[in-house]
Structure formats: structure tokens, C-alpha cells
N, C-alpha and C positions, 0 to 999 in steps of 0.2 A: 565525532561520531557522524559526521554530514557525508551524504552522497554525493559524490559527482559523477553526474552524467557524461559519459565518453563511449568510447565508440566498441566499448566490450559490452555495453548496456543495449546498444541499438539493435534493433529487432530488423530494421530494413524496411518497416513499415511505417510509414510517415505518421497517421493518425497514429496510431499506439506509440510511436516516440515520443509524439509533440505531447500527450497526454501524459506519458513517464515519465518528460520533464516538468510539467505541471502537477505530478504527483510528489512527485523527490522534492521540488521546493519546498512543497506542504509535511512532507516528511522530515524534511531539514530544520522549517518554524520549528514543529512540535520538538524535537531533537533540542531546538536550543529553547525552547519556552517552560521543557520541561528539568531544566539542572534542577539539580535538589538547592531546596531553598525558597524557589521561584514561587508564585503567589498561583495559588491550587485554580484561581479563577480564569487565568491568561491560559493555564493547561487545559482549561477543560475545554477552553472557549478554541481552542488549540486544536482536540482533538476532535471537535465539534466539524470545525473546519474542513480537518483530513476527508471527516465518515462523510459531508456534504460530496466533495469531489470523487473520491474512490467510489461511492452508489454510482454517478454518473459515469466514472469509466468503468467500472464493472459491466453497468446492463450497456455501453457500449459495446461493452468486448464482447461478450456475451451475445450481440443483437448479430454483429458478424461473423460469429463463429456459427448462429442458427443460420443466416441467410449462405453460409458457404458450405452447409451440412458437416461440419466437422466432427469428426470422430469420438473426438474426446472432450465434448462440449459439458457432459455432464461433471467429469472427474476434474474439469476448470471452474467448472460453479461449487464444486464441492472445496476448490482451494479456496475460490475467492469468498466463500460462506466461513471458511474458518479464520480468514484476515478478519474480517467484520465479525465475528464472535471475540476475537481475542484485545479489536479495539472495545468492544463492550466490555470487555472485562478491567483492562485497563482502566476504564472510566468508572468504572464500579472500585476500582480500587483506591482509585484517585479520588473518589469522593468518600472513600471511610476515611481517609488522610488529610492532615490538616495544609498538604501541597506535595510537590514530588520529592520522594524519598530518595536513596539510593536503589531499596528493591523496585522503585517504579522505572527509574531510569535504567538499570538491566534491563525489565522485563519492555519495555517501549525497542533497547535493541537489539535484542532477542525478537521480539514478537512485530515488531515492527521492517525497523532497518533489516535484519537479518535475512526475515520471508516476503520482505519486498525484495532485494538482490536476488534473491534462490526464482522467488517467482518470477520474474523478469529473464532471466539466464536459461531458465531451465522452459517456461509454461510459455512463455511470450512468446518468444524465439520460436519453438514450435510450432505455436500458431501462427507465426508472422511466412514463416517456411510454408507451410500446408496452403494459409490462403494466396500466397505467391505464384503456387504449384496450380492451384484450382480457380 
């Protein structure tokens, strides 16, 4: 279920790259910390990890998208508010469980892996274009 970062990933934009590669790592840990089985404390300490990093590139992303007055700043905060809802949920879920289930490891690549690629592909790129342009 690991990401690799290659060059359908890359935005063009040096900082938001170098940051997607230091998010996919941490997306990678949680991917293998969370197999079912694994001890409920390394996942949470896991997913602890992710929400530390993705706050700091959020209100990065977020800080350049206001300084370049971009368009679609608000409907990027509205993605990146429902990554960070859906890992709180994860952890809520993870902590009714006695460690990772199989429903937890779907929902980590669904809710995780899945809408980091979409977001990256689709929201990044975008933004990386705009502030290129401007």
C-alpha cells in the first residue's frame, strides 16, 4: 500500500514537493505500522506523527496560497479540514480497538493513501500551476 513519489506526483514546485515527500514517508510509517495485528500504541504514536507534519504543511500551503491571493484558497482549506477530520476519526477508531483491524487498514487507504494521491494530483498541481503563473 506504500507510495512512491515519482514524477506524476510532482507539482513543479520545490517546497510543496520536498514537503509531499516528507508527507508520503510518514504516510508510508503509518501504512506499515498500522497492518492488522500491530500493537494499537506504535499506530497511534504513528498517526500522531502524520497530524504533527500535515498541520505544518497545511498552514504552509495555505500561508502561500493567501500571500499569492489564490482563488480557491477557501475550497483547499475545506479539503485539507476533511484529511484532518477523517485522521481524527481514524484515531477514534483506533482507540475503540484493541489495535488495527482490517476495517481500520481499508479505511487508513481509503481515507488516507487514496485522498492524499487525489489531493496531490488534482488540488496541488493546481495550486503549484497558479502560483507559477503569478
Amino acid at each position: 500500500m506504500s507510495i512512491v513519489f515519482d514524477k506524476n506526483l510532482e507539482t513543479g514546485n520545490e517546497t510543496i514537493d520536498t514537503q509531499h515527500r516528507e508527507l508520503i514517508a510518514r504516510v508510508n510509517k503509518l501504512t506499515e505500522d498500522c497492518a492488522v495485528g500491530r500493537e494499537k500504541n506504535v499506530a497511534v504514536q504513528t498517526l500522531d506523527f502524520l497530524m504533527d507534519y500535515t498541520d505544518f504543511h497545511f498552514k504552509d500551503e495555505e500561508k502561500l496560497q493567501e500571500e499569492k491571493n489564490y482563488p480557491l484558497l477557501a475550497a483547499h482549506r475545506d479539503q485539507h479540514g476533511k484529511f484532518v477530520k477523517a485522521v481524527e476519526e481514524l484515531r477514534e477508531m483506533l482507540e475503540e480497538e484493541e489495535g488495527p483491524t482490517e476495517a481500520f487498514v481499508e479505511a487508513v487507504k481509503k481515507n488516507i493513501v487514496d485522498w492524499l494521491l487525489n489531493h496531490i494530483l488534482v488540488w496541488d498541481k493546481q495550486l503549484a500551476l497558479y502560483v507559477k503563473e503569478y
